[in-house]
Every structure is written in structure tokens, then in C-alpha cells.
CHARMM-style PDB file with segment names, atoms N, HN, CA, C and O in Angstrom:
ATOM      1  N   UNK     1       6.483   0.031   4.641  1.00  0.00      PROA
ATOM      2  CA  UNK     1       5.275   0.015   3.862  1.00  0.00      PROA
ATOM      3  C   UNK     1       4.345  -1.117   4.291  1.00  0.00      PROA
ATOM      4  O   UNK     1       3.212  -1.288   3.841  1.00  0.00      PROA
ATOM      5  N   UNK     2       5.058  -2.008   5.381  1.00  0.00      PROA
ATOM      6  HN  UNK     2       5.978  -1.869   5.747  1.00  0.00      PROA
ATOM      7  CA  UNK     2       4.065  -3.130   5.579  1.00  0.00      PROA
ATOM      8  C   UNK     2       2.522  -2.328   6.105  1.00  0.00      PROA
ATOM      9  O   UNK     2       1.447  -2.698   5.631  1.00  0.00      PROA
ATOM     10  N   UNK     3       2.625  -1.097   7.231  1.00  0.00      PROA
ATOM     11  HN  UNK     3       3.498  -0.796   7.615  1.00  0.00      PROA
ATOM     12  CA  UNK     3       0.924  -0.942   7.067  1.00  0.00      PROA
ATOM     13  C   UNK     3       0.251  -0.592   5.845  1.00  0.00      PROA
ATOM     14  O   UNK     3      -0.874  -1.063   5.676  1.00  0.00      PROA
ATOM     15  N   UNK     4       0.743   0.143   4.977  1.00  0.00      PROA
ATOM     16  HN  UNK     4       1.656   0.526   5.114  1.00  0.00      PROA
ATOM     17  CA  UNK     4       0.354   0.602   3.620  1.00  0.00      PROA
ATOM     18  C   UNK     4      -0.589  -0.725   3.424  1.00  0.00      PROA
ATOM     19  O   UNK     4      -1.778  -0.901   3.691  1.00  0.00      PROA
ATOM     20  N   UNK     5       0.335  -1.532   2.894  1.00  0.00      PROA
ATOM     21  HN  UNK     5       1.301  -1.389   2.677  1.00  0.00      PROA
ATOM     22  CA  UNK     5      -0.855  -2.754   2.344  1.00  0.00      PROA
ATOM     23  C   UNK     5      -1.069  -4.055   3.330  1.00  0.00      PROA
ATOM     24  O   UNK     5      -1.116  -5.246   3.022  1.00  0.00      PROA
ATOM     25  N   UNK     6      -1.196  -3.341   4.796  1.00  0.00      PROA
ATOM     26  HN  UNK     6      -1.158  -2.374   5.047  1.00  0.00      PROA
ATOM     27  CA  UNK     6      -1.878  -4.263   5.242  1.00  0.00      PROA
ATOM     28  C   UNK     6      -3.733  -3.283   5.195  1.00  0.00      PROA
ATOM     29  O   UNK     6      -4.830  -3.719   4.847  1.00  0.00      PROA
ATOM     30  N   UNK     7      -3.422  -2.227   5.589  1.00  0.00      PROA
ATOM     31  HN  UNK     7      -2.531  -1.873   5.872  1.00  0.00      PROA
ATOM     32  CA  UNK     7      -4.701  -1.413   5.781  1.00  0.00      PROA
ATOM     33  C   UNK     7      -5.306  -2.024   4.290  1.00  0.00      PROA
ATOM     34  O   UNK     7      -6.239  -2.823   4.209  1.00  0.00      PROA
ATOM     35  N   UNK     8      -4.705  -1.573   3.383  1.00  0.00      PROA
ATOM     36  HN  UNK     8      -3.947  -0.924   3.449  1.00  0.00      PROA
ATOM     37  CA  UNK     8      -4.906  -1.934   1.730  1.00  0.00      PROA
ATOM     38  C   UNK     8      -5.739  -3.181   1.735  1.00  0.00      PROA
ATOM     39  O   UNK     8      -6.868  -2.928   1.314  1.00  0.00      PROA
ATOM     40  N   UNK     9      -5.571  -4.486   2.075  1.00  0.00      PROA
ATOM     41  HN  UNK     9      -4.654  -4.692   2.417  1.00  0.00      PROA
ATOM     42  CA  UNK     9      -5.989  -5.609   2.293  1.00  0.00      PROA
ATOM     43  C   UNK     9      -6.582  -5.465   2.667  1.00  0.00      PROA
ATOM     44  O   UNK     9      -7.554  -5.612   1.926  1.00  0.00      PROA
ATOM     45  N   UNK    10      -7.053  -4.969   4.306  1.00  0.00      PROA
ATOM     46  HN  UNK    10      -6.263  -4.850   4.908  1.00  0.00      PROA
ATOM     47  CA  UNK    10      -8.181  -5.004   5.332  1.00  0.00      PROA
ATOM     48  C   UNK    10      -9.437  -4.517   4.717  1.00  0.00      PROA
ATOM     49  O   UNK    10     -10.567  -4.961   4.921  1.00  0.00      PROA
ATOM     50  N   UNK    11      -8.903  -3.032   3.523  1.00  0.00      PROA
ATOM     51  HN  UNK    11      -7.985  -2.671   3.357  1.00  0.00      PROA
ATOM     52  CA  UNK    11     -10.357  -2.556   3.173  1.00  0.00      PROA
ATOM     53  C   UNK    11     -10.734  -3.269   1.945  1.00  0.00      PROA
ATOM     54  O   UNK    11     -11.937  -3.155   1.711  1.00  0.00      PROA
ATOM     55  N   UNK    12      -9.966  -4.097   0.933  1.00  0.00      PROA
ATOM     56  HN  UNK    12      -8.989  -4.190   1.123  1.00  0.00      PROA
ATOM     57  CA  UNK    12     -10.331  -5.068   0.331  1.00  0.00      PROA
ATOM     58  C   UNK    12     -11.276  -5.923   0.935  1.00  0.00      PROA
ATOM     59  O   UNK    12     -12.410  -6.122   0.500  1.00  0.00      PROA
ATOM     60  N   UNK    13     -10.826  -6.379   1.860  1.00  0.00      PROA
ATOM     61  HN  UNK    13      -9.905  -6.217   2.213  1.00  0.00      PROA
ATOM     62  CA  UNK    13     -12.071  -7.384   2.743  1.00  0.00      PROA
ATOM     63  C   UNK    13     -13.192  -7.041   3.126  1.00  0.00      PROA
ATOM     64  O   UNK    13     -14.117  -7.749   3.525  1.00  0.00      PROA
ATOM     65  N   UNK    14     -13.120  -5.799   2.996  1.00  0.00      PROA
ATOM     66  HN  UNK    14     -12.369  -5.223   2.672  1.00  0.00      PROA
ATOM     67  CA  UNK    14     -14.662  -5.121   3.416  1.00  0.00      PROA
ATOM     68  C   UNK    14     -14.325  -4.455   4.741  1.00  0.00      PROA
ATOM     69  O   UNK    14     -15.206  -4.458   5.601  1.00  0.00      PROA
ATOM     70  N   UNK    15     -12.840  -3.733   5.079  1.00  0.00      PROA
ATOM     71  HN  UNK    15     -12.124  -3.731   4.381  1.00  0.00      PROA
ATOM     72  CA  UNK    15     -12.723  -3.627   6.585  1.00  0.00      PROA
ATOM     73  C   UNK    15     -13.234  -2.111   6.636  1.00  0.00      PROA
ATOM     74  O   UNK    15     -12.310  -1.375   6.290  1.00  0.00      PROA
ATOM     75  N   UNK    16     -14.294  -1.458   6.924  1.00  0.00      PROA
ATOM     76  HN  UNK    16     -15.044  -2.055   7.206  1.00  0.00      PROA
ATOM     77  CA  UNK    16     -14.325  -0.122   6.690  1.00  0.00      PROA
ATOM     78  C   UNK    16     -13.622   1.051   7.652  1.00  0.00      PROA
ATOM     79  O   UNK    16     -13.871   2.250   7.523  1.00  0.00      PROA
ATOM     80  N   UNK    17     -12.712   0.500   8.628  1.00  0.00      PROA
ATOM     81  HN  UNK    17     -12.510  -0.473   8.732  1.00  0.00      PROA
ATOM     82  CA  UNK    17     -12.132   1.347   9.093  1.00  0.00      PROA
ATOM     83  C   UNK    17     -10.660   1.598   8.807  1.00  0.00      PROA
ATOM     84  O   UNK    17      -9.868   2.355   9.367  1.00  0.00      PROA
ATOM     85  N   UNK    18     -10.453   0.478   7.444  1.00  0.00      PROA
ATOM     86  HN  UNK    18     -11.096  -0.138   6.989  1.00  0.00      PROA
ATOM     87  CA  UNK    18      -9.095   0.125   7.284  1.00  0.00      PROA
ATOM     88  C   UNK    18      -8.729   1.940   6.381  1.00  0.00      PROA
ATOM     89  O   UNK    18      -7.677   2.577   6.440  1.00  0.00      PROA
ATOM     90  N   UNK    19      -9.654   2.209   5.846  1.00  0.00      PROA
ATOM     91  HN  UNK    19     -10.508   1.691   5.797  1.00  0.00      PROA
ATOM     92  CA  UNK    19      -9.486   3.685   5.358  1.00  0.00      PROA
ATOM     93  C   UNK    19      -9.104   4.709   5.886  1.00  0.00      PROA
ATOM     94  O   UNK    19      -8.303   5.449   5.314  1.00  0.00      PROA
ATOM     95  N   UNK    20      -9.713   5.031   7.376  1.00  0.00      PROA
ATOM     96  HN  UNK    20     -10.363   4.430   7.841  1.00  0.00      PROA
ATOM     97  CA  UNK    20      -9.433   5.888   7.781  1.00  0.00      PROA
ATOM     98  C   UNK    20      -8.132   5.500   8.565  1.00  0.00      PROA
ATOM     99  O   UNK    20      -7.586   6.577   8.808  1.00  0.00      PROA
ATOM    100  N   UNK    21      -7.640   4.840   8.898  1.00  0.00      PROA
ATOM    101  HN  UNK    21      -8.084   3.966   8.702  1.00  0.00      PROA
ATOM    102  CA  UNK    21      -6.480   4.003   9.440  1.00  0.00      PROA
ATOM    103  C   UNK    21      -5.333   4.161   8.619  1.00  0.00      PROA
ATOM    104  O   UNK    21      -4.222   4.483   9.040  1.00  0.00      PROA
ATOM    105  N   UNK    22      -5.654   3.907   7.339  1.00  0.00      PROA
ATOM    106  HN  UNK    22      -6.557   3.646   6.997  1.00  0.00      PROA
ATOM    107  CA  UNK    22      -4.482   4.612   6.094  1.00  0.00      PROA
ATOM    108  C   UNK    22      -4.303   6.081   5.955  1.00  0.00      PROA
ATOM    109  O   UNK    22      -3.197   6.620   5.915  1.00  0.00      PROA
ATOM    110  N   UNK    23      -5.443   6.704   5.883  1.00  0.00      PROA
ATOM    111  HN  UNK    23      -6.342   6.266   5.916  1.00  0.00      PROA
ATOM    112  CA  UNK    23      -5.201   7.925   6.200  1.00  0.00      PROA
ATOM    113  C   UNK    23      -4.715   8.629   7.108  1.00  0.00      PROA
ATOM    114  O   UNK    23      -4.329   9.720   6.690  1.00  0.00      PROA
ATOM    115  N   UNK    24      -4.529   8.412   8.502  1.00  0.00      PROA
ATOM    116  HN  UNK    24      -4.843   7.526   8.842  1.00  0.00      PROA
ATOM    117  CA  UNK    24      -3.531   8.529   9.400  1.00  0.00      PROA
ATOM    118  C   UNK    24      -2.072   8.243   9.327  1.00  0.00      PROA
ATOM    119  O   UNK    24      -1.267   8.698  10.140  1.00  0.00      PROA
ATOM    120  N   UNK    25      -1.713   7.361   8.179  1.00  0.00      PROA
ATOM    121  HN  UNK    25      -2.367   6.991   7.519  1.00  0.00      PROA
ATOM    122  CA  UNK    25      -0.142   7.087   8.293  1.00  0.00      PROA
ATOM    123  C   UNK    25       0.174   8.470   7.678  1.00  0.00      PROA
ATOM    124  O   UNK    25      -0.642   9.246   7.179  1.00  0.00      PROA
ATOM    125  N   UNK    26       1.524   8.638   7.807  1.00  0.00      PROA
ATOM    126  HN  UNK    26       2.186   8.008   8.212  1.00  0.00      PROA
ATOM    127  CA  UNK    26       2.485   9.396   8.025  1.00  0.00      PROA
ATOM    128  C   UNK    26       3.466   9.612   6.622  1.00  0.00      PROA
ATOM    129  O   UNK    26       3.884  10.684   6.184  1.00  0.00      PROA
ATOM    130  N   UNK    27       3.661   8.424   6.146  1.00  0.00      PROA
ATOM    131  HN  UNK    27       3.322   7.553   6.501  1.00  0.00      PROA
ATOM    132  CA  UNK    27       4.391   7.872   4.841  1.00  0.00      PROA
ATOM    133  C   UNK    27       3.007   6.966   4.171  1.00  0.00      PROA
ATOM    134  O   UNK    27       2.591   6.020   4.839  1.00  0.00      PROA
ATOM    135  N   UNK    28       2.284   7.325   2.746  1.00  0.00      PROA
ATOM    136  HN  UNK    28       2.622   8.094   2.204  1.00  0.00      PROA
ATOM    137  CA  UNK    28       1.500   6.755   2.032  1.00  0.00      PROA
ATOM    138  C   UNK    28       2.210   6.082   0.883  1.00  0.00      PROA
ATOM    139  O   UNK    28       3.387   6.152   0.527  1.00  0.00      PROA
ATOM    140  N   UNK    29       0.855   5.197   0.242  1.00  0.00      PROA
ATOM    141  HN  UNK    29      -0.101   5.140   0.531  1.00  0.00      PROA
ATOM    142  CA  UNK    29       1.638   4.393  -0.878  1.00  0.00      PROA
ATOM    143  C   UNK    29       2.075   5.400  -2.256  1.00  0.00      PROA
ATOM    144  O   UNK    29       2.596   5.003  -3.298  1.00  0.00      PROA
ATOM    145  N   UNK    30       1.694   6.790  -1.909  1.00  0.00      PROA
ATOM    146  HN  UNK    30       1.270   7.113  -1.063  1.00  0.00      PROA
ATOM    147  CA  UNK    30       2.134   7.545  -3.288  1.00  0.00      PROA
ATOM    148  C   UNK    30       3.048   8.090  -3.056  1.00  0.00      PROA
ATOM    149  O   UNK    30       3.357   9.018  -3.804  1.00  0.00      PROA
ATOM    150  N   UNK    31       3.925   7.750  -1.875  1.00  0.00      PROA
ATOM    151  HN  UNK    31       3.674   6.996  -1.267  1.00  0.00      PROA
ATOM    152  CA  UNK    31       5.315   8.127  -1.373  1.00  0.00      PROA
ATOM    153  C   UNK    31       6.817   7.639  -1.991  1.00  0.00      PROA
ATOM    154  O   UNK    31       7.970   8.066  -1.932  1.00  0.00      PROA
ATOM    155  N   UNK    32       6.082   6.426  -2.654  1.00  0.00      PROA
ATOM    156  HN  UNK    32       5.145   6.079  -2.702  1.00  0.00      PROA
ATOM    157  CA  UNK    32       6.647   5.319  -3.433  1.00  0.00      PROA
ATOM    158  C   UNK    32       6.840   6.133  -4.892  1.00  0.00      PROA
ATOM    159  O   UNK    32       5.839   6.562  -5.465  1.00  0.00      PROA
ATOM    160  N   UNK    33       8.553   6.376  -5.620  1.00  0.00      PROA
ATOM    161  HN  UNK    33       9.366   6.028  -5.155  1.00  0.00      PROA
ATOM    162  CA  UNK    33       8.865   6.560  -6.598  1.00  0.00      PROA
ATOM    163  C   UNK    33       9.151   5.970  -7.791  1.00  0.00      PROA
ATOM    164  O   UNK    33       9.547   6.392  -8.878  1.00  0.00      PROA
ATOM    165  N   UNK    34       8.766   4.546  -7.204  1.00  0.00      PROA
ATOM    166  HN  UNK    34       8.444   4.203  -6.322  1.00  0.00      PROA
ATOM    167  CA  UNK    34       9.108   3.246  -8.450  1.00  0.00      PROA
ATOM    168  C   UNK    34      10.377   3.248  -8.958  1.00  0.00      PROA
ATOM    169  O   UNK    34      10.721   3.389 -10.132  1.00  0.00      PROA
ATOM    170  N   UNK    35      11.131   3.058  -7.858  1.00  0.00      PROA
ATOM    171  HN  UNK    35      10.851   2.943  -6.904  1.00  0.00      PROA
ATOM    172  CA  UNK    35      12.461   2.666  -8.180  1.00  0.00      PROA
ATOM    173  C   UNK    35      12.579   1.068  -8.591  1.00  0.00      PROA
ATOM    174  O   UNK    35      13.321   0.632  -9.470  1.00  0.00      PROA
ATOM    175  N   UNK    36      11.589   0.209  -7.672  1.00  0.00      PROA
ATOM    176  HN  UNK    36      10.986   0.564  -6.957  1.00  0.00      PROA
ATOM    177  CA  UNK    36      11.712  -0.974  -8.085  1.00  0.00      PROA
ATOM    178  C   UNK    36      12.985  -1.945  -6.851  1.00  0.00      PROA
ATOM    179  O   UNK    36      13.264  -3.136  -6.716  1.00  0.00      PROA
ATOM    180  N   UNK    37      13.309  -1.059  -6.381  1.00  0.00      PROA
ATOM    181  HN  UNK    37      13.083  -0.092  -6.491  1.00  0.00      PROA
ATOM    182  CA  UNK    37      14.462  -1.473  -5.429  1.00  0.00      PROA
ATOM    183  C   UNK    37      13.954  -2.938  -4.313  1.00  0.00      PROA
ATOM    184  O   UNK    37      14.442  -4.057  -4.153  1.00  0.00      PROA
ATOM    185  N   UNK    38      12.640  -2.160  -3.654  1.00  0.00      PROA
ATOM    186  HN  UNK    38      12.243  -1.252  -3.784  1.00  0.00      PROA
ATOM    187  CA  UNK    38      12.019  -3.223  -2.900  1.00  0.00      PROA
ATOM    188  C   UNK    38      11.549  -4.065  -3.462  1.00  0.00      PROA
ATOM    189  O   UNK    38      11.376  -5.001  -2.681  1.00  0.00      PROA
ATOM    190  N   UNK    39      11.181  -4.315  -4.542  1.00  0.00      PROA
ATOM    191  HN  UNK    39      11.322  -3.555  -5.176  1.00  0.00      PROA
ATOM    192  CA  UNK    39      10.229  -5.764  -5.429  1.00  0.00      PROA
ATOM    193  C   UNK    39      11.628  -6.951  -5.232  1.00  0.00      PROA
ATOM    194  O   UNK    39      11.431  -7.874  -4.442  1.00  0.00      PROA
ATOM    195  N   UNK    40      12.981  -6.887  -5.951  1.00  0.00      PROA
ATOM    196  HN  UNK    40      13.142  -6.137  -6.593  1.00  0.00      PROA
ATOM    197  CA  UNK    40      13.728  -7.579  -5.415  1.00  0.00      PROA
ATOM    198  C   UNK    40      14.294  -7.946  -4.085  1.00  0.00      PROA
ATOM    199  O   UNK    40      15.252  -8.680  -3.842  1.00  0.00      PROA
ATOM    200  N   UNK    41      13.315  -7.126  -3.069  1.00  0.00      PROA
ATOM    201  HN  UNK    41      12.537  -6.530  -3.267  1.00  0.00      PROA
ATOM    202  CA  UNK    41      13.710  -7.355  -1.626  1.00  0.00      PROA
ATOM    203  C   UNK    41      12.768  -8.537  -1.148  1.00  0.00      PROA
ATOM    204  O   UNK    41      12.870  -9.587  -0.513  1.00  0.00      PROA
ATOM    205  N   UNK    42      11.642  -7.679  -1.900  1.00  0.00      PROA
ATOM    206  HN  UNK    42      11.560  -6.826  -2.416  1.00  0.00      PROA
ATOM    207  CA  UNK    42      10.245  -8.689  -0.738  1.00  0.00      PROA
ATOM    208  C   UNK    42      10.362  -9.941  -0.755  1.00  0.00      PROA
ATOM    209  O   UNK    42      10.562 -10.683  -1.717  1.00  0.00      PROA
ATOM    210  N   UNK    43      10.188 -10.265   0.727  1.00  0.00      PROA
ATOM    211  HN  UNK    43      10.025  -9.662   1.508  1.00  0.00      PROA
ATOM    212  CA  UNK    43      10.589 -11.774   1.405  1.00  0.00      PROA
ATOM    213  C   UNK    43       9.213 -12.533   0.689  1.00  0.00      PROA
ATOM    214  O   UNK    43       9.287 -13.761   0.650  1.00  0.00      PROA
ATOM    215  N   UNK    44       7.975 -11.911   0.123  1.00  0.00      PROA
ATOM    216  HN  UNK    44       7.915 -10.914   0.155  1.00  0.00      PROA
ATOM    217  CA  UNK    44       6.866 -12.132  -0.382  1.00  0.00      PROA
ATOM    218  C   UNK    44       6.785 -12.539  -1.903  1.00  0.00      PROA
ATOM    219  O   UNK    44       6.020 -13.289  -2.509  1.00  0.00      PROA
ATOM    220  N   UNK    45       7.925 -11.717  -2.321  1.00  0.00      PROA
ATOM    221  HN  UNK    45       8.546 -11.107  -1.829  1.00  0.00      PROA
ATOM    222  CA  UNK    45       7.965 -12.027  -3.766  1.00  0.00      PROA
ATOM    223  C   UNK    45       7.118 -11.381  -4.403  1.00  0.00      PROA
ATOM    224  O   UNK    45       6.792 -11.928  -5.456  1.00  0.00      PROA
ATOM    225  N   UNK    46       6.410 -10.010  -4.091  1.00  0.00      PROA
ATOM    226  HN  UNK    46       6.675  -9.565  -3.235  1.00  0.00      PROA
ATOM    227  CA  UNK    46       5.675  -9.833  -4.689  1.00  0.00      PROA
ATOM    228  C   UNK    46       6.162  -7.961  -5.262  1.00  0.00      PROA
ATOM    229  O   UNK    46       6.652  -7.066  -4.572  1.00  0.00      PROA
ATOM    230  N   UNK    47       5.878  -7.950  -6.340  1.00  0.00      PROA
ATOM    231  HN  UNK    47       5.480  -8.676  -6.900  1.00  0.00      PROA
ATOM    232  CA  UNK    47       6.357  -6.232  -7.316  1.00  0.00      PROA
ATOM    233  C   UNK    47       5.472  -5.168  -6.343  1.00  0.00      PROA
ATOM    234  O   UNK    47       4.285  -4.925  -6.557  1.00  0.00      PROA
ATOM    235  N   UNK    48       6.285  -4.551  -5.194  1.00  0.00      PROA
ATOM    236  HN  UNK    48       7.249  -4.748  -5.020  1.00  0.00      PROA
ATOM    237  CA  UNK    48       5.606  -3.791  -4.369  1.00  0.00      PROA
ATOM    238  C   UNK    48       5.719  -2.298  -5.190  1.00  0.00      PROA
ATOM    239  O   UNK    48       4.820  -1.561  -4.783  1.00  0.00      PROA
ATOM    240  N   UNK    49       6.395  -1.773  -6.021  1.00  0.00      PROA
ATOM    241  HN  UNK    49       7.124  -2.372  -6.351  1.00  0.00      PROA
ATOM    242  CA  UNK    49       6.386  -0.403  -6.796  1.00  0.00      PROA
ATOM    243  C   UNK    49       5.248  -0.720  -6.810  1.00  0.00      PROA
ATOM    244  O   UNK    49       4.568  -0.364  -5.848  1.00  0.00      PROA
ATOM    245  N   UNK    50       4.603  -1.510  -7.905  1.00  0.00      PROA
ATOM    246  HN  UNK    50       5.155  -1.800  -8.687  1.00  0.00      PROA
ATOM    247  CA  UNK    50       3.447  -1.696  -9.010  1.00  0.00      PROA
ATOM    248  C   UNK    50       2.440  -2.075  -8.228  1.00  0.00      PROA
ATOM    249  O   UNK    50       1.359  -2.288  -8.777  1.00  0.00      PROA
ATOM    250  N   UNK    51       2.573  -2.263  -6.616  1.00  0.00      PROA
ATOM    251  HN  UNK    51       3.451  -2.090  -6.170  1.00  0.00      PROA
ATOM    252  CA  UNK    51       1.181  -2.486  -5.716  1.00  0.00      PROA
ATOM    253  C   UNK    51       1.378  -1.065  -5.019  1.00  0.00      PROA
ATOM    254  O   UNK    51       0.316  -0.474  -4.827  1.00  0.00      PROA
ATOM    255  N   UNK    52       2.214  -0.584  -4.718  1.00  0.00      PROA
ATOM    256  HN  UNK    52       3.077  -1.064  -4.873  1.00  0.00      PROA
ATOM    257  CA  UNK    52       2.109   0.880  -4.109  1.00  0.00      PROA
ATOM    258  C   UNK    52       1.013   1.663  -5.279  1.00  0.00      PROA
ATOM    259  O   UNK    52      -0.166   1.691  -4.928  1.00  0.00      PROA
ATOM    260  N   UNK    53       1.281   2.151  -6.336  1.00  0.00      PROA
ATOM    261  HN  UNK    53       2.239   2.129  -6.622  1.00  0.00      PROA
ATOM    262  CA  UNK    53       0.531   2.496  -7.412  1.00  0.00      PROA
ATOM    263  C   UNK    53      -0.718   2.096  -7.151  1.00  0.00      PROA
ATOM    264  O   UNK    53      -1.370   2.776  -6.358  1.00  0.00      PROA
ATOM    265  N   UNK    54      -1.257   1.036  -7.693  1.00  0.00      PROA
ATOM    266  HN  UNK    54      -0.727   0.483  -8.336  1.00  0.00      PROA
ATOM    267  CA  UNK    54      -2.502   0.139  -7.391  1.00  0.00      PROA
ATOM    268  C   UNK    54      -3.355   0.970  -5.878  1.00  0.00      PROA
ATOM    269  O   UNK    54      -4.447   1.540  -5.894  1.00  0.00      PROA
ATOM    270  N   UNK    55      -2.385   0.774  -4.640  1.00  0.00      PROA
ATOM    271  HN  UNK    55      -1.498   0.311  -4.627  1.00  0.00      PROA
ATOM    272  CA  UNK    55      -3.175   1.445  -3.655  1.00  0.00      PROA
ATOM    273  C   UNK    55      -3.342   2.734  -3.318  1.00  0.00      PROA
ATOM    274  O   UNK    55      -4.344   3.238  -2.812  1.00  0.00      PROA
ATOM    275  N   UNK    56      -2.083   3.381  -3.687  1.00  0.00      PROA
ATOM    276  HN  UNK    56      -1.269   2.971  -4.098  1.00  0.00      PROA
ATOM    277  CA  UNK    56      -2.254   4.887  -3.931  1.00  0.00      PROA
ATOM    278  C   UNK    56      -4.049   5.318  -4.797  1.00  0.00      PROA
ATOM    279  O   UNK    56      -4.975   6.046  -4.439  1.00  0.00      PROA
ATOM    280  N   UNK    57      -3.866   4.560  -5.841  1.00  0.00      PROA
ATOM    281  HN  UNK    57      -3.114   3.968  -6.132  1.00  0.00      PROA
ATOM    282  CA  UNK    57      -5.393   5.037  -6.636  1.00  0.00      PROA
ATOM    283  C   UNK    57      -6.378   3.981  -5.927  1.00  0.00      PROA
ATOM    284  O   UNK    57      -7.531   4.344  -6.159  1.00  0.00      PROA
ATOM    285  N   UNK    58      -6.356   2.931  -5.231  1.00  0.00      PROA
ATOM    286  HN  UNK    58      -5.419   2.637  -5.043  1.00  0.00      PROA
ATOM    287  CA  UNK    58      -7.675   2.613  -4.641  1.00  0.00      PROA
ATOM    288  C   UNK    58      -8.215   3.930  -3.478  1.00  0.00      PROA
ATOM    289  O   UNK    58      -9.295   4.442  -3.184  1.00  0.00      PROA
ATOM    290  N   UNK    59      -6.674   4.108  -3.027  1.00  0.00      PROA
ATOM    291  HN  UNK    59      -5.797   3.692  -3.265  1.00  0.00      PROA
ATOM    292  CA  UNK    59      -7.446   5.384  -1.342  1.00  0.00      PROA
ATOM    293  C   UNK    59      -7.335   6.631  -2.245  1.00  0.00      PROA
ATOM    294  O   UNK    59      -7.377   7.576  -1.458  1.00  0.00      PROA
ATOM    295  N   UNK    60      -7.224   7.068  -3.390  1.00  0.00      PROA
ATOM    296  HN  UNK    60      -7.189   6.301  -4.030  1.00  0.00      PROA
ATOM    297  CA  UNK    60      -7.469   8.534  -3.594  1.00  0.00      PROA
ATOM    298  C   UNK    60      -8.645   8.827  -4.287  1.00  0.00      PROA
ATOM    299  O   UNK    60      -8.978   9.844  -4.895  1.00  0.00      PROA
ATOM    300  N   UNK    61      -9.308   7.601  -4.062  1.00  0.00      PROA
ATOM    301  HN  UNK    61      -9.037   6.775  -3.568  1.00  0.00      PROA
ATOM    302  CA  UNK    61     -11.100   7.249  -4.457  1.00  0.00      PROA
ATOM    303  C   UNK    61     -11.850   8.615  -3.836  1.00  0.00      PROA
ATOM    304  OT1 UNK    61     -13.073   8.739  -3.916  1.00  0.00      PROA
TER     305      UNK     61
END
């Protein structure tokens, strides 16, 4: 999922090609079932279920 929310970020920043760049992956962030499994993984520390969600509805804008 690391491109998921790196593209995610990029078009936060204003990256406008970071969209169509997400749309090319293969596996999206609404692929994500919220198991919750990875939030206790990330080396980031950060609740990736509950940011998959979040970007799923920013790109189905």
C-alpha cells in the first residue's frame, strides 16, 4: 500500500498527476477491509485501515 498513500500525499500537495498515477495501480485503497492488522504493523505508527478509507473517498471524487 506504500504507493496508495504515497500518490495520496503527492495529490495533497497539489501534485496533479498524482491522480492519474493512482488510478493505474492495480490494488487501490478500497481494497482495504479494515481488518486493522497493518495499523499495528506500521513502522510509521500510523492507523493505515482508517487512512485507506480517507483515500479511497478523496480519489472516488
Amino acid at each position: 500500500m506504500g504507493l496508495v498513500n504515497k500518490y495520496y500525499d503527492l495529490a495533497l500537495a497539489g501534485d496533479a498527476m498524482a491522480a492519474k498515477h493512482y488510478e493505474k495501480l492495480t490494488v487501490k485503497a478500497d481494497a482495504c477491509i479494515g481488518c486493522g492488522l497493518c495499523d499495528d504493523r506500521c513502522p510509521f505508527h500510523t492507523a493505515q485501515s482508517a487512512r485507506m478509507k480517507e483515500i479511497a473517498a478523496y480519489f472516488a471524487k
